[in-house]
VOGU-3710 file (C-alpha; in Angstrom, 3 decimals, decimal comma):
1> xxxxxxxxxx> 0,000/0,000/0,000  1,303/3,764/-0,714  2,346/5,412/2,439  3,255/9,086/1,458  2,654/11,049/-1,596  4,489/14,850/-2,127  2,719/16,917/-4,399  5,272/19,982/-4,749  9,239/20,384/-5,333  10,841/19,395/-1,974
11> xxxxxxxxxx> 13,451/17,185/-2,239  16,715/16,926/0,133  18,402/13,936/2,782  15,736/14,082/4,904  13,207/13,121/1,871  15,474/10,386/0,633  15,895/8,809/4,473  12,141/9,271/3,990  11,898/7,170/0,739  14,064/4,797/2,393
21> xxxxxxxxxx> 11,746/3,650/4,952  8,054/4,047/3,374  6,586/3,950/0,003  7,013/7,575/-0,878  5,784/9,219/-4,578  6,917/12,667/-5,769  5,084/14,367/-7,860  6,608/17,789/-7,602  3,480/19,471/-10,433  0,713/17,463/-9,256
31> xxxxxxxxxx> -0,833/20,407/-7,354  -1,462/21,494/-10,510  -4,086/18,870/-11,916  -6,689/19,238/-8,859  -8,606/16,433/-10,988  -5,720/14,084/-10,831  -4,545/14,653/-7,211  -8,432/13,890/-6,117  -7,910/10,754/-7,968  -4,511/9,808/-6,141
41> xxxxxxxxxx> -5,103/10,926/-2,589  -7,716/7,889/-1,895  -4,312/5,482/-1,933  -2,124/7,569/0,663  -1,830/7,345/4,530  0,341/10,604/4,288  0,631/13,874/1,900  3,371/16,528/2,137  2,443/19,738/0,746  4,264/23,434/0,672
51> xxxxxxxxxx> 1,917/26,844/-0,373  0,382/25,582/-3,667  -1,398/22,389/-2,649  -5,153/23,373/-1,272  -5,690/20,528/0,975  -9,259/21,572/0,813  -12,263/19,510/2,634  -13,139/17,629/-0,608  -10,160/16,817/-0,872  -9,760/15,603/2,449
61> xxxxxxxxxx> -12,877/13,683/2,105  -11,844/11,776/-0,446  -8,453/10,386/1,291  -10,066/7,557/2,954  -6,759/6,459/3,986  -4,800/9,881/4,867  -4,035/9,847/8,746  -1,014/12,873/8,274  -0,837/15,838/6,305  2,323/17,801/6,503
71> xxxxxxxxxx> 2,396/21,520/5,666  6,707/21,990/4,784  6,592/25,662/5,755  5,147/27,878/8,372  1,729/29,504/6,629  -1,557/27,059/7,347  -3,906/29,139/4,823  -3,869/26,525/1,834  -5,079/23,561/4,439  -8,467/23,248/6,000
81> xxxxxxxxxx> -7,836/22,520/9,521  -11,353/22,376/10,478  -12,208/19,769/8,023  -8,719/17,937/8,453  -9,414/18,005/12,742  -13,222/16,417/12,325  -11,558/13,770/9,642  -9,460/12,488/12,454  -6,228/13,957/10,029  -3,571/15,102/11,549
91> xxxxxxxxxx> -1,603/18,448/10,703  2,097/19,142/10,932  3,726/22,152/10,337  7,289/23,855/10,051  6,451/27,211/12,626  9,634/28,399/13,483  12,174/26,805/10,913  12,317/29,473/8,170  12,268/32,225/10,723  16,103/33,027/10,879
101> xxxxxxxxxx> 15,705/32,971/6,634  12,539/35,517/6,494  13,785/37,579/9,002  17,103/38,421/7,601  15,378/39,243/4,160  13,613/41,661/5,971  16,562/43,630/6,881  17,895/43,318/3,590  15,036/44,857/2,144  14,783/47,633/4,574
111> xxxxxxxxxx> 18,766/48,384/3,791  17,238/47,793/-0,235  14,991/50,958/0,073  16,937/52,689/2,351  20,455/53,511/0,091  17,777/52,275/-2,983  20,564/49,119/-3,867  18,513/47,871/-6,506  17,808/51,195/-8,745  22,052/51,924/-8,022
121> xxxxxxxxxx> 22,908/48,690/-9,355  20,975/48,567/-12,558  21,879/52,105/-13,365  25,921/51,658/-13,034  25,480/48,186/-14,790  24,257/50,550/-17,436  26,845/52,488/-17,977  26,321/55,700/-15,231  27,981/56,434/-12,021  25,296/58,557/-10,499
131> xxxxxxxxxx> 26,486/59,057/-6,941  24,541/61,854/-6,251  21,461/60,053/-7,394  21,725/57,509/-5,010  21,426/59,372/-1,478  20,035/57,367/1,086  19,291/57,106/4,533  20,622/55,119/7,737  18,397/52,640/9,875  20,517/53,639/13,070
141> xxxxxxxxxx> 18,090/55,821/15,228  15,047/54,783/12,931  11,797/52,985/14,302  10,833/50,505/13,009  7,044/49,166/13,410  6,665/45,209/14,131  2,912/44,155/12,996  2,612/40,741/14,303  5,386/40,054/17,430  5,789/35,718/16,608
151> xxxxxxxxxx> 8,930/34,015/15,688  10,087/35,837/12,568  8,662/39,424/14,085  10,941/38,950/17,500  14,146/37,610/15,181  13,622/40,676/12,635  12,876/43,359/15,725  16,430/41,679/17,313  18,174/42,036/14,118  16,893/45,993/13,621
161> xxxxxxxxxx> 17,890/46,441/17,005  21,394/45,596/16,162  21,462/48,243/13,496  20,412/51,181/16,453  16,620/51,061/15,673  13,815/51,913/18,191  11,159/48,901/18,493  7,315/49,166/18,758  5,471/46,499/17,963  1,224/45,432/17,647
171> xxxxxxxxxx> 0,162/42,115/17,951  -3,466/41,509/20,371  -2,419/38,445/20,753  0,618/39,125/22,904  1,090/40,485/26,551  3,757/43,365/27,625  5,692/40,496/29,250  6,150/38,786/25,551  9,967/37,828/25,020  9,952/40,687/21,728
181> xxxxxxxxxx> 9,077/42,818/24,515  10,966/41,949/27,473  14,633/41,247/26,334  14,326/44,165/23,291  12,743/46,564/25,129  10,292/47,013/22,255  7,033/48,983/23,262  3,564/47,576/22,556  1,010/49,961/20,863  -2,095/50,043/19,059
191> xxxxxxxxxx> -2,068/49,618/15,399  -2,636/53,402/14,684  0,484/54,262/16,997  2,356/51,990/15,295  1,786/53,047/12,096  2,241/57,075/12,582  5,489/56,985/14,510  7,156/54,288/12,420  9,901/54,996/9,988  9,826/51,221/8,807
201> xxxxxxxxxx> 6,586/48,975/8,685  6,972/45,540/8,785  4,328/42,646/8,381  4,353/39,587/9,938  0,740/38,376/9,929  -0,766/35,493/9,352  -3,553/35,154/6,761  -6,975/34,817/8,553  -9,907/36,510/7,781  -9,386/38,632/10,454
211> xxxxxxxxxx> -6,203/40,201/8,170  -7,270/39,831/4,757  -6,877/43,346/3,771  -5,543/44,874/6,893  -3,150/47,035/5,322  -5,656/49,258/3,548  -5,613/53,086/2,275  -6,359/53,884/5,914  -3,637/53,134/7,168  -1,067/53,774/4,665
221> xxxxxxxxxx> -2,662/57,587/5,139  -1,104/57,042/8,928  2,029/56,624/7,785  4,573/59,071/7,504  5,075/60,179/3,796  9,191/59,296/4,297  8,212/56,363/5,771  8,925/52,419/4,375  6,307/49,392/4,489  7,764/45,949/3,625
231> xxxxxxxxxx> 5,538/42,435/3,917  7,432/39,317/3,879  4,041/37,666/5,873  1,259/36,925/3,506  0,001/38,956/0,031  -3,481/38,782/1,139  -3,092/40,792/4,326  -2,252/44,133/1,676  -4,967/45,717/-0,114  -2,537/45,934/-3,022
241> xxxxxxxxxx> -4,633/48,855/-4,970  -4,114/51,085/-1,754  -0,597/50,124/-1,612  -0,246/51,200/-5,560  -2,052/54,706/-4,389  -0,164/55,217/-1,367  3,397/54,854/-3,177  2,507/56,608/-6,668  0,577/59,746/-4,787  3,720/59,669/-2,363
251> xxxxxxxxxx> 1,359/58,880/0,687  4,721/56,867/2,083  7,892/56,643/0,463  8,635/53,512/-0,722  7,712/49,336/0,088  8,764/45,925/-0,615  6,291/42,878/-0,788  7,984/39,398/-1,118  4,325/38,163/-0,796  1,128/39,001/-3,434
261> xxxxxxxxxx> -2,227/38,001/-3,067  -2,388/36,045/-5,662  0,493/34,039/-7,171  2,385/34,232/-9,245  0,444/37,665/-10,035  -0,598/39,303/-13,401  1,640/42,255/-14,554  0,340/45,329/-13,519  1,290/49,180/-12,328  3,020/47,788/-9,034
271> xxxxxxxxxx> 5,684/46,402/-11,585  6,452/50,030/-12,859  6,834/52,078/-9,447  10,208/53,095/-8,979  9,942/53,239/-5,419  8,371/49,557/-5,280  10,852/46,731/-4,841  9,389/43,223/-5,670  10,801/39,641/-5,219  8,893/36,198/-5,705
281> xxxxxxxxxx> 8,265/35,091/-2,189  11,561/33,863/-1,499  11,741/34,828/2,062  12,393/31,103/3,047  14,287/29,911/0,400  17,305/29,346/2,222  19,748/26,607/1,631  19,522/26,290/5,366  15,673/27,192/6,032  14,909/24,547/3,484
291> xxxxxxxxxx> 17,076/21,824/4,928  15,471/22,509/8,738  11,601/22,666/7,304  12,318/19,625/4,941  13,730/17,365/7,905  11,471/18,513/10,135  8,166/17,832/7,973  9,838/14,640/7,392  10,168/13,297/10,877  6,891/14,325/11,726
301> xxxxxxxxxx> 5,018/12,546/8,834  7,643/9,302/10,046  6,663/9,289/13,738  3,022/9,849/12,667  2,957/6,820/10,589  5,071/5,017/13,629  2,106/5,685/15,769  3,784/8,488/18,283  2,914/11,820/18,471  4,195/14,492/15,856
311> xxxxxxx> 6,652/17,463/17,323  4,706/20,178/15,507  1,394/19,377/15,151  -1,702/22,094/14,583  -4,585/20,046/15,477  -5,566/17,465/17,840  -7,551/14,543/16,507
//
């Protein structure tokens, strides 16, 4: 009988010592064919999914077999939890292993729009040597604005700290004796605070449909028009046609998304701001982050099929 079926691109040591012990199928474009995975997913015990699998209840339903689904990353918004919890399935995640990864991009996006590396380097490849073009600005004695204090939000308010930034940070979900808090000395505000008295906003929310669309016209007008807004969280928690006002009326002064709400997206104006800088959500693609979330989805899925508990499960069952 099939044990474990992978139904995106994640390969690596800790897939092969998977392979070695059960009867494991890649299929690394199957997410694509929703018709064809429907048909598969009836023979599995386990599936191991990243972003672009939608482990959806139908398709849920129809793994009669499927005791373990393992998510290799930290976001949960592709898997029906609900469904997978009153199917008896259990859910495994990666929460914290791509944290070091996302949060370091961060910074490196921040420094991106802050002495504008991107614009300098395409102009001198061209032929210029515009110095006085390129005039930035330091992150020492900036604030920077944490929206969402987790994992990656403490790890990227410790790394801006390094650089001589002041730390506020929102989450409701935190108290004012939170770790981000405590050993940062990071102050806890509402989201309106946040957003006027930051020099640097960055996301790190969850998609729920409590943040779809957080990050909306409103509160880019909060912002500071020399301020900075970078989301390396989720697309959908950006109303992306605000975000395209706010940076071509100079509402705020530049952004970064490594996320978009839907993806890959369609070409549109966002592509053409000068002030935009975009990447294809590559926040986690570490050599290292990879190798951490791949092992640990893998040992998970293994001691689930073993019959002991997984180390990072989401749901009981």
């Amino acid at each position: 009988m099939p044990d474990i079926l992978i139904t995106e691109n994640i390969r690596g040591a800790a897939v092969d010592a998977l392979c070695s012990r059960f009867d494991t199928t890649i299929l690394p474009d199957v997410w694509k064919d929703s018709e064809g995975l429907y048909k598969l997913v009836p023979d599995f015990r386990a599936l191991i999914v990243r972003n672009q699998t939608q482990v959806t209840a139908d398709l849920l339903a129809a793994a009669k077999k499927l005791v373990v689904v393992g998510r290799a990353g930290a976001g949960l918004d592709n898997v029906d939890i609900a469904a997978a919890t009153k199917a008896g399935i259990l859910i495994a995640s990666t929460p914290d292993q791509n944290a070091i990864s996302v949060a370091e991009i961060a910074l490196g996006l921040m420094l991106s729009l802050a002495r504008m590396i991107p614009a300098a380097n395409q102009d001198t490849k061209a032929g210029n040597w515009n110095r006085h073009r390129y005039l930035g600005y330091e992150l020492y004695g900036k604030t920077i604005g944490i929206i969402g204090a987790g994992k990656i939000g403490y790890l990227t308010a410790r790394r801006a700290q390094a650089f001589g930034m002041k730390v506020l940070a929102h989450d409701p979900f935190i108290s004012r004796d939170n770790i981000l808090l405590s050993e940062l000395n990071a102050e806890l505000v509402p989201l309106d605070d946040l957003l006027a008295r930051a020099d640097i906003v960055s996301c790190h929310l969850p998609a729920t449909p409590q943040t779809f669309g957080l990050l909306n016209a409103q509160c880019f007008a909060k912002m500071k028009p020399t301020a900075t807004f970078i989301n390396t969280s989720r697309g959908e928690v950006v109303a992306e046609d605000d975000l395209l006002c706010a940076l071509k009326s100079g509402k705020i002064a530049g952004a970064a998304l490594d996320v978009r709400t839907k993806e890959p997206p369609k070409l549109s104006e966002l592509e053409q701001l000068p002030n935009l800088i975009l990447t294809p959500h590559i926040a986690a693609f570490t050599h290292e982050a990879q190798d951490r979330v791949t092992k640990a989805i893998c040992e998970d899925v293994a001691r689930v099929l073993d019959g002991k508990p997984a180390q990072n499960a989401v749901n009981k069952v």
